[in-house]
C-alpha positions, -999 to +999 in steps of 0.1 A: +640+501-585+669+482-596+665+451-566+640+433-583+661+436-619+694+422-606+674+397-584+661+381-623+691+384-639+710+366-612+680+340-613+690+335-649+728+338-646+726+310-618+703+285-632+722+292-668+756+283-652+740+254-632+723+237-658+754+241-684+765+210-708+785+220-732+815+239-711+813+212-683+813+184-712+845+199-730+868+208-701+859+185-675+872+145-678+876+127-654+841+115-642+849+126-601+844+159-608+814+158-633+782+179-623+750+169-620+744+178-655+770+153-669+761+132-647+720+127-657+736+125-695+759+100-691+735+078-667+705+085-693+721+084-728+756+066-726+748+036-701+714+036-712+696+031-679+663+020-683+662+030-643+637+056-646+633+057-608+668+068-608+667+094-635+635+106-618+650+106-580+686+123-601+660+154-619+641+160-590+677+166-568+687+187-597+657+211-595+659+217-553+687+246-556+668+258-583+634+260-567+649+272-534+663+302-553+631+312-569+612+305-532+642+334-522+639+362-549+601+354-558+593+388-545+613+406-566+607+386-599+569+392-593+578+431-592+601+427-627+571+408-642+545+436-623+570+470-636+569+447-678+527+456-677+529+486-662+517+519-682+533+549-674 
């Protein structure tokens, strides 16, 4: 009963951590060990890259682990959203 719960909430923890600005931004400087993250920001908003096909080609890379986790636990986040509309 609990599977499918820790399944979400590991979903969530992941893509929360993986998608984080603000910590990467304040503790990481040197821009060798920037994540992807830091890296779409700077190439989008501080060079001002008009490359979309870049920024496009950079989001899309960004989303794969992402999607590839939610292909993994989509059985169980189907049973968390199934046990929500449930009646007892």
């Amino acid at each position: 009963m609990a599977k499918p719960i820790i399944a979400f909430v590991a979903l969530l923890a992941f893509m929360g951590a993986y998608t984080d600005y603000a910590l990467a931004y304040a503790f990481i400087a040197k821009g060798s060990m920037w994540t992807l993250t830091l890296g779409m920001y700077y190439l989008a908003f501080v060079n001002r890259a008009t490359l979309y096909n870049v920024l496009a080609a950079f989001s899309v890379l960004m989303g794969i682990p992402i999607f590839t986790i939610f292909i993994a636990f989509q059985k169980y986040l189907v049973q968390v959203y199934a046990m929500g509309g449930v009646k007892a």
